[in-house]
C-alpha positions as CSV (number, residue, x, y, z in Angstrom):
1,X,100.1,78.3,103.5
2,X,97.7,77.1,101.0
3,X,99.1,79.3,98.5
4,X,102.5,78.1,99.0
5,X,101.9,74.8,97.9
6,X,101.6,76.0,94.8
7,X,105.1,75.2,94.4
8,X,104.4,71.7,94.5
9,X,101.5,70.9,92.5
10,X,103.7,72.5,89.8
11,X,106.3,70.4,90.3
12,X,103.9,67.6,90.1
13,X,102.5,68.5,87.1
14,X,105.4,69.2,85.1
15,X,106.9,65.8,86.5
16,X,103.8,64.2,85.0
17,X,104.4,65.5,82.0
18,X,105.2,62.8,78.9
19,X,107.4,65.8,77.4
20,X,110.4,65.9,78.9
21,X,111.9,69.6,78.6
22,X,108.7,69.8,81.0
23,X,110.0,67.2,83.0
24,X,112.9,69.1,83.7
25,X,111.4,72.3,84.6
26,X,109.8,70.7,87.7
27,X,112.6,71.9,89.8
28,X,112.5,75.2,88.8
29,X,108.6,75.3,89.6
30,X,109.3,73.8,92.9
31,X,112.2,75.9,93.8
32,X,111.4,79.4,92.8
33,X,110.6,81.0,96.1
34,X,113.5,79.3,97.7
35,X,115.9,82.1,99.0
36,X,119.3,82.5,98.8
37,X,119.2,83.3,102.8
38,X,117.1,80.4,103.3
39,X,114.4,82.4,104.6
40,X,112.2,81.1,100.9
41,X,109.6,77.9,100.7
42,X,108.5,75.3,100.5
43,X,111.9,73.3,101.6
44,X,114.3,76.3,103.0
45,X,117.0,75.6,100.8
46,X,120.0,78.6,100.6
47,X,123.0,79.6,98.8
48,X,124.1,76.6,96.3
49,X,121.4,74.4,97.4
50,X,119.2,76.2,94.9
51,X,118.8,75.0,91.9
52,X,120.2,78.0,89.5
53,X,117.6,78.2,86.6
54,X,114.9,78.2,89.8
55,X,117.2,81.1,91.4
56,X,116.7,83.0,87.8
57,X,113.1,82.6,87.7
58,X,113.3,84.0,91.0
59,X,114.7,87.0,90.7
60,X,112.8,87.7,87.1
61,X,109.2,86.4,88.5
62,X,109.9,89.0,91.5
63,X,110.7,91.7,88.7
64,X,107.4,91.0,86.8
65,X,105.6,90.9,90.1
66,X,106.9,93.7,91.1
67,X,106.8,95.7,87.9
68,X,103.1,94.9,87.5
69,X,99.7,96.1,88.8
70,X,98.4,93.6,91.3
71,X,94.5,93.2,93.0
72,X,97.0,93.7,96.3
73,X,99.2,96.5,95.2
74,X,99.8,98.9,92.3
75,X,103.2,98.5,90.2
76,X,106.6,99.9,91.2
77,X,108.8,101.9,88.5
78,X,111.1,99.6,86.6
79,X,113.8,102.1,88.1
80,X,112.4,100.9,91.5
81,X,112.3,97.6,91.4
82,X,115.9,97.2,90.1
83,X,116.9,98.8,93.5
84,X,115.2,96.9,95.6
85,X,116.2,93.4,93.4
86,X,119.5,94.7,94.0
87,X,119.7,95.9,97.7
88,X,118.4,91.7,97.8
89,X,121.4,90.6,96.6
90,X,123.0,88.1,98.6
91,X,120.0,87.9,101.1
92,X,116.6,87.0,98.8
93,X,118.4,86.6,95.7
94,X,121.6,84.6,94.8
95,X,124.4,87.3,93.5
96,X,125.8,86.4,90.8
97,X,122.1,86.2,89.0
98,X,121.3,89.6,90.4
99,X,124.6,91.2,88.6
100,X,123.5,88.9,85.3
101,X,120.1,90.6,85.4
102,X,121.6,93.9,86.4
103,X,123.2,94.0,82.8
104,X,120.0,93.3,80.8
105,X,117.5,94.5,82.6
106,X,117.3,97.7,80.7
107,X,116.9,95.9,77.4
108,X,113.4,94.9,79.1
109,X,110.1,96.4,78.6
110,X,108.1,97.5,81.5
């Protein structure tokens, strides 16, 4: 739980921030573990209740996650990941962003 509210102290600070492009990415801190299910944090929001740059950040924070050695687990392969990004579709991750990054993702580096 404690790590959840990191959500919110980013919000916070961005809101804080005199620099207004800043400003304006305090929803997207605050709303990137939302799911499109509702099943995401901190406020449970689904579908179009998500902010859409926060349901981008989403889906590409999962990929980096994902794609990247952690203290908790090792990486997945890039060809993994895309899979399970996109057997979220609908569920985790709002749809039309999962077909968006289904068409660039292999212009990304792993």
């Amino acid at each position: 739980n404690i790590i959840k509210q990191h959500t919110i102290v980013g919000r916070d600070m961005l809101k804080a921030s005199p620099h207004v492009p800043l400003q304006r990415g305090s929803t997207v801190a605050e709303q990137h573990h939302e799911r499109y299910d509702g099943s995401g944090y901190p406020h449970g929001l689904k579908g179009s209740e998500i902010y859409t740059p926060a349901a981008i950040v989403a889906v590409v924070d999962s990929y980096d996650a994902m794609t990247s050695d952690r203290p908790y687990q090792k990486a997945k392969s890039k060809e993994d990941v895309v899979k399970e990004i996109a057997s979220m579709s609908g569920t985790l991750y709002d749809p039309k962003v999962v077909d968006a990054f289904l068409q660039v993702v292999e212009d990304f580096h792993q």
